[in-house]
Each structure stands twice: as structure tokens, then as C-alpha cells.
C-alpha positions in Angstrom: -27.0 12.7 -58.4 -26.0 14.5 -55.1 -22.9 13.0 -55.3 -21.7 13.7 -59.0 -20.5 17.0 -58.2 -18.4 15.7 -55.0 -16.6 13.4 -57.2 -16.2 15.9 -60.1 -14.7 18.2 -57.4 -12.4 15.4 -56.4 -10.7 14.5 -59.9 -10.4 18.7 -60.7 -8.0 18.9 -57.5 -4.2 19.1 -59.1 -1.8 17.1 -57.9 0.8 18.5 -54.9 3.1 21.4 -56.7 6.0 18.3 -55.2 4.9 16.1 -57.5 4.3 17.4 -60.4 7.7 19.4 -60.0 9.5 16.2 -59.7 7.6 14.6 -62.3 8.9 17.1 -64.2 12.2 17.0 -63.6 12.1 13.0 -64.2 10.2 13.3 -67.6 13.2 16.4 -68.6 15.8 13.7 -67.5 13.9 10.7 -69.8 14.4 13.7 -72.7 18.1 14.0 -72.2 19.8 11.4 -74.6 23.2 9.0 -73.6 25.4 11.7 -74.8 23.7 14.8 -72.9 24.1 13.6 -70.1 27.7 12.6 -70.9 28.4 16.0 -71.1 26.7 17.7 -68.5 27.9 14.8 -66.1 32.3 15.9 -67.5 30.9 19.5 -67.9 30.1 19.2 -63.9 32.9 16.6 -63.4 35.9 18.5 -65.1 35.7 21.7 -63.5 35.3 20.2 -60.3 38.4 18.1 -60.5 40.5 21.1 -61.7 39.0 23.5 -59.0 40.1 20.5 -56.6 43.3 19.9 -57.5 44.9 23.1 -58.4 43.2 25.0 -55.4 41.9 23.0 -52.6 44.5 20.1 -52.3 47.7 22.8 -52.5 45.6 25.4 -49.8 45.3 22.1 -47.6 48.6 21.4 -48.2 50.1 24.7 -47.6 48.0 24.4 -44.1 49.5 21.7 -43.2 53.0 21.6 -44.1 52.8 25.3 -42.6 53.0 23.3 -39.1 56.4 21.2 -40.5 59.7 21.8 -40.3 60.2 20.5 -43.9 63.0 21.9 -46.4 61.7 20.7 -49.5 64.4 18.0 -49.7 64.8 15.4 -47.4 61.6 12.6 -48.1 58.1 13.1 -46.6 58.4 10.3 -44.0 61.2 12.7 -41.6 58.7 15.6 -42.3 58.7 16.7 -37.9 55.5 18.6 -37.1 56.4 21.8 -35.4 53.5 22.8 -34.6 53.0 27.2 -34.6 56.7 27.4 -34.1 56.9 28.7 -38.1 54.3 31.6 -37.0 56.3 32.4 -33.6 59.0 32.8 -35.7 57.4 34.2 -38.2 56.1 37.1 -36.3 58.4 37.2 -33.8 62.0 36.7 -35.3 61.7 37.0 -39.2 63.2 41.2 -39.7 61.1 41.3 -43.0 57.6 40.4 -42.0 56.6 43.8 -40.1 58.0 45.9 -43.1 56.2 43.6 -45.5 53.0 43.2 -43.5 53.4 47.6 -43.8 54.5 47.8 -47.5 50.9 45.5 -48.0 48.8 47.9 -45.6 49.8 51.0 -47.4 49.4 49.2 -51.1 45.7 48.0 -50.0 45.1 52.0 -48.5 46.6 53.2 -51.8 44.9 51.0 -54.5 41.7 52.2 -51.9 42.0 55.6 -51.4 43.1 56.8 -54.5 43.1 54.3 -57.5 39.3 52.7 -57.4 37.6 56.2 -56.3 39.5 57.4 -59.4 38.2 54.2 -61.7 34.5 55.1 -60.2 35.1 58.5 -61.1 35.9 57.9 -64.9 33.3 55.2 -64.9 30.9 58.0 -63.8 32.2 59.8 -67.1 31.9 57.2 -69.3 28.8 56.0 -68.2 27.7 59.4 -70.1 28.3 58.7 -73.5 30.5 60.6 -73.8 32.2 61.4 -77.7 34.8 59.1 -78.0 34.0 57.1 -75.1 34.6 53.4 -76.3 37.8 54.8 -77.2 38.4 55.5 -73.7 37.1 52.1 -72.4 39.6 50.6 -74.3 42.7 52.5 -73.6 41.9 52.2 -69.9 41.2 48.8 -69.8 44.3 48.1 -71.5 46.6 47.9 -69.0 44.1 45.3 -67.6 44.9 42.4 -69.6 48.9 43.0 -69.5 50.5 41.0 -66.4 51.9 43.1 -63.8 55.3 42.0 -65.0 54.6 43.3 -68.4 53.7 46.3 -66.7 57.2 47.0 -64.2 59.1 46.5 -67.6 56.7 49.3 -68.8 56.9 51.8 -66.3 60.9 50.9 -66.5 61.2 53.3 -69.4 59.7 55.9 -67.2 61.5 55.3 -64.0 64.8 54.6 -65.6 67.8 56.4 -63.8 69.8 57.0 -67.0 67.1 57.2 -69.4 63.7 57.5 -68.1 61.3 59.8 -69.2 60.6 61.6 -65.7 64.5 61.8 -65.4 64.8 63.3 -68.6 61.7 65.8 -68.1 62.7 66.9 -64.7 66.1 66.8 -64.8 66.5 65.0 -62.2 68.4 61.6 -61.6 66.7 59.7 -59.0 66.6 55.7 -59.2 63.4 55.2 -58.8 63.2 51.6 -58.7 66.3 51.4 -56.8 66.0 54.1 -53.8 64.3 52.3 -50.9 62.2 55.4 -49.8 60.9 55.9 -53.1 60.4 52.7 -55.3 57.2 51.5 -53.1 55.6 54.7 -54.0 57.3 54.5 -57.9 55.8 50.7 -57.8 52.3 51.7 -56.6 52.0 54.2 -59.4 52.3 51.5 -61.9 50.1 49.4 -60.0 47.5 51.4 -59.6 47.5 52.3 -63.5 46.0 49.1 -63.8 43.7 49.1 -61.1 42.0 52.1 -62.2 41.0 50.4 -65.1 40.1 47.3 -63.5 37.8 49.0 -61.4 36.4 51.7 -64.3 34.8 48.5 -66.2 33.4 46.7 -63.0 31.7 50.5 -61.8 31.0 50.9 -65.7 28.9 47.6 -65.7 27.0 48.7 -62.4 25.8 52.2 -63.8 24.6 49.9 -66.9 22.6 48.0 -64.6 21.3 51.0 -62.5 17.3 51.5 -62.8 17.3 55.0 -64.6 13.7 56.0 -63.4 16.0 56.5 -60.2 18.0 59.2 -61.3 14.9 60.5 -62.7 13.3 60.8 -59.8 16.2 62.2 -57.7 16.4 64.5 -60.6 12.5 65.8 -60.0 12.5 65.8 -56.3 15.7 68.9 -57.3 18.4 66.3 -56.3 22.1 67.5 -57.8 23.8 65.6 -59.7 26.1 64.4 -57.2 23.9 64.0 -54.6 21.6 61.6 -56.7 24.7 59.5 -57.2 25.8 59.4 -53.5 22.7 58.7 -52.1 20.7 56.7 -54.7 22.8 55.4 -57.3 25.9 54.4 -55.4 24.0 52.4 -52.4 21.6 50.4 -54.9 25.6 49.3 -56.6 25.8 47.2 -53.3 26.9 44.4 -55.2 29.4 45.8 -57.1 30.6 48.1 -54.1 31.7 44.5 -52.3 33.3 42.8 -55.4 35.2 46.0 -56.0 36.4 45.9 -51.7 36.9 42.1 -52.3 39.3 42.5 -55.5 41.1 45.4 -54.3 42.1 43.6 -50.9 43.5 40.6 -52.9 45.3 42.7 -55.4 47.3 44.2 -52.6 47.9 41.0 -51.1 49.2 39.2 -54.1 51.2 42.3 -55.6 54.0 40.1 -56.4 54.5 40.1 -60.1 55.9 43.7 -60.1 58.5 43.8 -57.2 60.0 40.5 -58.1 60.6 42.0 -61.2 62.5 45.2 -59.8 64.5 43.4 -57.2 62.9 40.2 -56.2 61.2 42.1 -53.2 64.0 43.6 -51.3 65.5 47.1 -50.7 62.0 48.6 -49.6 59.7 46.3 -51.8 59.2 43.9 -49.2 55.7 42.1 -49.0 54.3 38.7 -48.1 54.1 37.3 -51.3 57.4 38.0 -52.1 58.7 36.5 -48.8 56.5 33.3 -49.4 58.3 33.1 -53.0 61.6 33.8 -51.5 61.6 30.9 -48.8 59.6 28.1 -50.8 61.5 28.6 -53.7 64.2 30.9 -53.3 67.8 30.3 -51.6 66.5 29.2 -48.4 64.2 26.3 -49.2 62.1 26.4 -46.2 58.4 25.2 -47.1 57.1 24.6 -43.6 58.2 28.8 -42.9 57.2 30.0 -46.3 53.9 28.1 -46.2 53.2 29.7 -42.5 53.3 32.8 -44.5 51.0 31.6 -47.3 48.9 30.5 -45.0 48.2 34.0 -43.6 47.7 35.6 -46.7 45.1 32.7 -47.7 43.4 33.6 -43.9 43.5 37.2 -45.0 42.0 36.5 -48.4 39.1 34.4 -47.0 38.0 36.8 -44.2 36.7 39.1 -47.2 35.5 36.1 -49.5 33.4 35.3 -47.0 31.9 38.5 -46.3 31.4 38.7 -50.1 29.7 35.3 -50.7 27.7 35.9 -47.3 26.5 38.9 -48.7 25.8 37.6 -52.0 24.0 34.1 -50.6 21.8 37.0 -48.7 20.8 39.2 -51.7 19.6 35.7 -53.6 17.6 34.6 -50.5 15.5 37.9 -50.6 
């Protein structure tokens, strides 16, 4: 009799969590028919071949033909590795690679000084219901889903020499798009009109997300309004705040769309993505050189990709 209990005791002990979790996951897998797992197994499957093949076999590529010689012509087997002779020259005997490198510096100081403080800003507005305020959304966002392309044909109307808007206002007859000391700043306009919204609706679904028993509680401890934002509101956005650093540094680095429209990136609209199109697939053919140049934008890009996925691998871990 002494011993019933003992042995009761025994069978009432569960099994290890280990177990029972991968029971679990076994008996869900039994559940799954033929055909489910068909099409989680291409749902996986497909967008990993894509991701594959359209990004990571052409970076590769890029990485290594960056350290060739090759034209784009002659057949794979003369390719002669080079080695960093394409970045030498690159850096040290290439005239439009220190005014691009510039013309991308001041885009990425533009589109972050003035364009995504001003889409916070109007986010900020939005965010308080304003009257009219989805009409707003919408005709900021706009400019969002048009292609910067779309958008230099656009801003053409206004910049026009002959028959521009501004010239017509102002009386003036500058050529906006065709004056080198004006047409980066006439170019950063227009691309900053698209940033702003870009950056309104990424801020406007962080203040959606914000906790609002924190702004209550700034507001009762006599907190202004801008103060509460500053120092509650805008650190607990942390997420959003490196997204927002992350999309603005590429956008500046692949600005290409709107100054190979205006003039294929010469006359003052240098940048490195233009100079990468210019000598892969422009007159001079030189894929080794251009993809030197590719190569540091993609070094560029990753340096802040990784700060973003370290941070966000961070926040899940806590």
C-alpha cells in the first residue's frame, strides 16, 4: 500500500516539453495531406530559386567579374583576372568617380536632412485625424508608386526652359535640367517629392503602432507636446527609425532612374549608378570596370542591411 502512491506519482509526471513538442510537430505533419505539402514544399522552393537566381548568382557574379578585364564580347575562356586593378583605376584614374561619389553624398544628406524629417513631420499631422486626412495619405503617397522616370518627365513640365511652369512664374529662363550648377539641386527636388511620401506612410504606420497610454502619461507628468514625441514616442519607433535610415541610404545610392532620363548622368548629374550603366552597357562595354563600381555600391548597401537585420535579429531575441 506504501507503495501505490510512489507509482501513482510516477505515471502523473508529463513527458519532457522535447518530446511532446516534437510529437507534436510529427502528428501536425501526419495531418498535412500529399498536396499540402506540395505546396508548402514550391511555396518554400519557388521563392528561394528566384531570390537565388536574380540576386545572389548576379551579386556573385558582379564580384567576381569586378576582378576581370572582360568587355562583354570576346568568350568567357580569355576572361584575364586583373585582380584590384578595376578599383585602382577606378579611384585613382576614372575623372567621374569623385564628382559622382559627391553628387551621391549630398543626395543621401538631402533626402536626410530635409525630405524624411519633412515625411515625419506630416506623418505627425496625419497621425491626428485630421479632416480630410485620407485624402492627404493618398495624394502624398502618390508619387510613391510612380517610377522615378515617370517622375523626371513630370517635373519636366516645371523645369522646362521654354515652357516650364517656374520659368513662366518667375520670369526667368533658366535650364534647369540642363545647367550643371543647378540640375542636381532641380533633380533632388523631384526626388525628394517622392521620398517624403515614402517616408510619411512608414512614420504613419509607427505612430499607429505607438502604445497611447505613453502619450498619456507624458501628457500627465505636464510633458509638451513636442517634448513627449522627442523623448517618448520617437525612441520607442526604433524600428522604424532604422528601416527609414536603411531605405533612405539606398535610395540615394540607386538614384538612377531620374538622371538617365535628363541626360544619361552627365553634365553635373553624375552618380555611381549611372557610371555602372554607362560602362556595362553603354559605349564603352567594360564589365570587369563597371562591375568594380557595382560592387562598391552593393558593399555600401550591405554595411547598413546589416546594421538593420542585426538590429532586428536583436529586438526578436529579447
Amino acid at each position: 500500500m506504501s507503495d501505490l502512491p510512489l507509482i501513482q506519482a510516477d505515471r502523473a509526471v508529463p513527458p519532457p516539453a522535447s518530446t511532446t513538442s516534437t510529437g507534436g510537430r510529427r502528428r501536425r505533419l501526419r495531418l498535412l495531406s500529399r498536396t499540402d505539402r506540395v505546396v508548402i514544399t514550391l511555396m518554400v522552393l519557388v521563392p528561394l530559386l528566384l531570390v537565388t537566381g536574380l540576386v545572389w548568382l548576379p551579386a556573385a557574379a558582379t564580384v567576381l567579374l569586378s576582378g576581370t578585364n572582360w568587355d562583354g564580347i570576346g568568350p568567357l575562356d580569355e576572361i584575364e583576372f586583373v585582380g584590384a586593378r578595376n578599383y585602382s583605376d577606378v579611384v585613382n584614374i576614372y575623372p567621374p568617380f569623385v564628382p559622382a561619389v559627391q553628387h551621391n553624398l549630398l543626395w543621401l544628406a538631402a533626402l536626410f536632412v530635409v525630405a524624411t524629417p519633412f515625411g515625419m513631420f506630416l506623418a505627425v499631422l496625419l497621425d491626428k485625424e485630421l479632416r480630410g486626412s485620407r485624402f492627404y495619405q493618398t495624394a502624398l503617397y502618390l508619387p510613391v508608386v510612380l517610377s522615378l522616370a515617370l517622375i523626371g518627365f513630370v517635373w519636366q513640365l516645371l523645369y522646362s526652359r521654354d515652357q516650364g511652369l517656374i520659368n513662366a512664374v518667375f520670369g526667368s529662363s533658366i535650364d534647369w535640367y540642363g545647367d550643371s550648377s543647378v540640375n542636381i539641386w532641380a533633380v533632388m527636388v523631384a526626388s525628394g517629392w517622392r521620398h517624403v511620401g515614402y517616408i510619411m506612410l512608414l512614420y504613419l504606420a509607427g505612430l499607429k503602432g505607438v502604445d497611447p497610454s505613453l502619450r498619456e502619461a507624458a501628457a500627465v507628468d505636464g510633458a509638451s507636446e513636442s517634448r513627449a514625441f522627442f523623448r517618448v514616442v520617437f525612441p520607442v519607433m526604433r524600428p522604424i527609425n532604422i528601416i527609414v535610415l536603411v531605405v533612405t541610404v539606398i535610395e540615394s545610392l540607386r538614384a538612377f532612374d531620374l538622371v538617365w532620363v535628363v541626360n544619361k548622368g552627365r553634365n553635373g548629374l553624375e552618380l555611381i549608378s549611372a557610371l555602372v550603366t554607362q560602362n556595362v552597357v553603354g559605349e564603352a562595354s567594360r564589365i570587369g570596370f563597371g562591375s568594380a563600381l557595382a560592387t562598391i555600391m552593393l558593399v555600401v548597401s550591405l554595411v547598413f542591411i546589416t546594421i538593420y537585420l542585426a538590429t532586428v535579429m536583436r529586438e526578436n531575441r529579447e
